[in-house]
N, C-alpha and C positions, 0 to 999 in steps of 0.2 A: 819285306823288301829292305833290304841295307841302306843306309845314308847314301853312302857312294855311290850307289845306281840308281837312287834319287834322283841327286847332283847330275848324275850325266845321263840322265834322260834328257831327249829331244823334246821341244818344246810347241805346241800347233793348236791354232784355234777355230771354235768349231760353236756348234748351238745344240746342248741337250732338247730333246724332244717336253723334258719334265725335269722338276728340280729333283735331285740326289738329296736323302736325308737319311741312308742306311748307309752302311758299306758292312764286307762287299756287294755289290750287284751286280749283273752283266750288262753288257748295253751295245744295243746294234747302232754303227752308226752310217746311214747312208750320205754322206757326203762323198761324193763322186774326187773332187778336186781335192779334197783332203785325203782319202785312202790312196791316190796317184801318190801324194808327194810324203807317206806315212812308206808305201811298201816299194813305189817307183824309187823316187827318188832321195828318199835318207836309209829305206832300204831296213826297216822295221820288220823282227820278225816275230812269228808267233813264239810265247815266251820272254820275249823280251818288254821293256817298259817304255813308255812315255808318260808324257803332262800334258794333259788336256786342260784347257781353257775355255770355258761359259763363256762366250763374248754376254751375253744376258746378264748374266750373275757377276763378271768379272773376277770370276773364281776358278783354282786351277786345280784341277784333280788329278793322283797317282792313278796312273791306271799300267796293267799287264795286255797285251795283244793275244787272243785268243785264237784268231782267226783271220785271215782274210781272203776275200774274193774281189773281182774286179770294181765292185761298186759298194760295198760293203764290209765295212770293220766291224767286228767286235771283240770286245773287251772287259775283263774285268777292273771297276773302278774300285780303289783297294781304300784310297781316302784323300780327304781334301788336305791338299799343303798351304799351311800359314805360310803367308808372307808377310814381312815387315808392311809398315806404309810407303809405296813409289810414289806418292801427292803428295808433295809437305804444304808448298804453297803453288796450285797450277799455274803453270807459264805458257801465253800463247805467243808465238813468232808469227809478226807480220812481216814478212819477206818479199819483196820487189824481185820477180820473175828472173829467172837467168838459165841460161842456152841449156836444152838436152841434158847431158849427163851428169852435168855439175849438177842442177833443181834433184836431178833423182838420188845423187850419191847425195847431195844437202837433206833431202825429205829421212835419208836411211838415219843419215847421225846425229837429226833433229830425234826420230824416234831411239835411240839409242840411250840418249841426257833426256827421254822421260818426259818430252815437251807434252801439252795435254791437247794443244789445239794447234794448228798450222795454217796462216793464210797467205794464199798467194797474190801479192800484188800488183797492178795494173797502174803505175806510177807517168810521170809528163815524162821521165827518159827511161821507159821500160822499152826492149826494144823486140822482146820475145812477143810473139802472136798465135795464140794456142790454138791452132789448129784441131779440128775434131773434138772438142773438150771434155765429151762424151769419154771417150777412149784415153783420153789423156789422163781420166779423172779416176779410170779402171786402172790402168796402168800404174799410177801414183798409190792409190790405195793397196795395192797387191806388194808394194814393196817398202809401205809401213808395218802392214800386214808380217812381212817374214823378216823384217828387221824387229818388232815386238817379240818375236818368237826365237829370234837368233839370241835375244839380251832379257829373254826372262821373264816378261812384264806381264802384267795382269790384263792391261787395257793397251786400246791401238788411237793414236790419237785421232782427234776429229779433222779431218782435213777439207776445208769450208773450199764452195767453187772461187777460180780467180776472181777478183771485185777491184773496181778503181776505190784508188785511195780515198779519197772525197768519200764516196758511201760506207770506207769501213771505220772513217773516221765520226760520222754522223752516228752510225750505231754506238761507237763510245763515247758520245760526249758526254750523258748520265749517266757512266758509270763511275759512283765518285770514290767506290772502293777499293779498285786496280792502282795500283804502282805503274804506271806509264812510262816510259822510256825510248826514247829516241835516238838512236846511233847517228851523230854531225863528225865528220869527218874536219873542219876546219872551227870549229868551234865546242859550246857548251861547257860542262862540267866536270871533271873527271866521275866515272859513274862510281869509283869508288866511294868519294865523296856524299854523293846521294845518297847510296845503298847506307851509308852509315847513319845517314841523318833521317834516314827511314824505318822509327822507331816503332810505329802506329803499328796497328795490326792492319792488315792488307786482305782482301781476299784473293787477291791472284796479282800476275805480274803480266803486262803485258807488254813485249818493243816491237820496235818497224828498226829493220835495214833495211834502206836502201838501192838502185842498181849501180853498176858499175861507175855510171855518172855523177853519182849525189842525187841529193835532194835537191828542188828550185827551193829561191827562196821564199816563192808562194807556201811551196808547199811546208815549211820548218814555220814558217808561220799560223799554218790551220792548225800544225799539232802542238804548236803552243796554244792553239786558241780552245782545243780540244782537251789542258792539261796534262800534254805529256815532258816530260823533262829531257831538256835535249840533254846528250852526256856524248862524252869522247873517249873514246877505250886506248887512249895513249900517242903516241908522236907516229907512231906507224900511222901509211893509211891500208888496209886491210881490202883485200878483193871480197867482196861481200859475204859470200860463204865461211869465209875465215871468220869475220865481224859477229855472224850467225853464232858461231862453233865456240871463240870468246865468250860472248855474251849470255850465253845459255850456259855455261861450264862454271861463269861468276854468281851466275844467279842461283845454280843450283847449288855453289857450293857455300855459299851464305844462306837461304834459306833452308839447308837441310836441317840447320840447329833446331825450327820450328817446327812446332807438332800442331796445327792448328785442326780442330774438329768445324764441319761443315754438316 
């Protein structure tokens, strides 16, 4: 198979039955919602190639389409493709809830910049009320899911159920390893500042924006009590999603220089 049709192979993730340690082999796959959207809907056909992805293994295989039937693929997996490392240092976004489409187009281009974890927050002026959370919770994962696979990625981030702030700040308070960061729209640091004076080795980075409203000032004060750094991303003040999309785009673009082994 050429580089080129590599390269432009579709990309869709799935769960081998058993680990792959030959190539080639064949491999029947019954994933029902996966063979839909392999021959339905990208429209895959026999002869042609795709990249399968182990959610298990986090590893992504060349594979040829052999065959398919309405419930069932198979395929020759020709070999596994090296990828670079997309973790340099993981970044989880704690995000204050915000209306319908904005949360799901935000969840898409959080998965996009490679975030590793996503929490949704339950803040004193959040004003969204997640209805069926069940369903809400399907729905959000289905389109980390095919934003992973729209940009290549090996892994889908963790997307943890919505939680008030108070308990997701209890869970970090020992954690004395994170890089903490807090987006204050009237105050703090410039976070450029920090980011520089954050020499130490880190094991992940984590921030909270806020909803539309801000923060209280209860609440700027637990995540200082928590160790987080408040910081301010400039004179603009930023509709929250934007603050999101900033702050994740600074962070990845200074820690991509790090190669840290975990």
């Amino acid at each position: 198979m050429s580089a080129k049709k590599q390269l432009n192979a579709p990309w869709f993730f799935t769960e081998f039955s058993s680990a792959i340690d030959s190539f080639p082999v064949e491999l029947d796959i019954g994933d029902a919602s996966l063979v839909h959207r392999v021959v339905t809907v990208v429209r895959v056909r026999p002869g042609e190639y795709l990249v399968l992805v182990n959610r298990r293994e986090k590893r992504a295989y060349v594979c040829e389409v052999l065959s398919s039937r309405p419930k069932l693929l198979t395929v020759r997996v020709l070999s596994l493709l090296e990828r670079s490392s997309q973790d340099n240092v993981p970044i989880t976004a704690g995000v204050a809830l915000i209306k319908g489409q904005r949360w799901e187009w935000l969840l898409q281009k959080l998965t996009e910049l490679g975030v590793r974890h996503i929490v949704p927050l339950m803040t004193d002026r959040t004003i969204v009320d997640v209805k069926k959370p069940e369903y809400k919770k399907a729905r959000w994962e289905d389109i980390l899911t095919q934003a992973a696979e729209q940009s290549e990625q090996i892994q889908i981030p963790h997307l943890a159920q919505p939680i008030a702030l108070n308990e997701w700040l209890t869970s970090l308070s020992q954690e004395k390893a994170l890089l903490k960061l807090v987006a204050s729209e009237r105050g703090g640091t410039p976070v450029s500042s920090v980011l520089a004076n954050s020499q130490e080795f880190v094991s992940g980075v984590v921030f909270a924006i806020g909803p539309e409203g801000g923060w209280t000032t209860d609440e700027l004060v637990r995540f200082e009590h928590t160790g987080f750094h408040a910081v301010h991303l400039g004179d603009r003040i930023l509709r929250s999603e934007t603050a999101v999309l900033y702050l994740t785009s600074v962070l990845q673009y200074v820690f991509s220089q790090h190669q840290p082994e975990f």
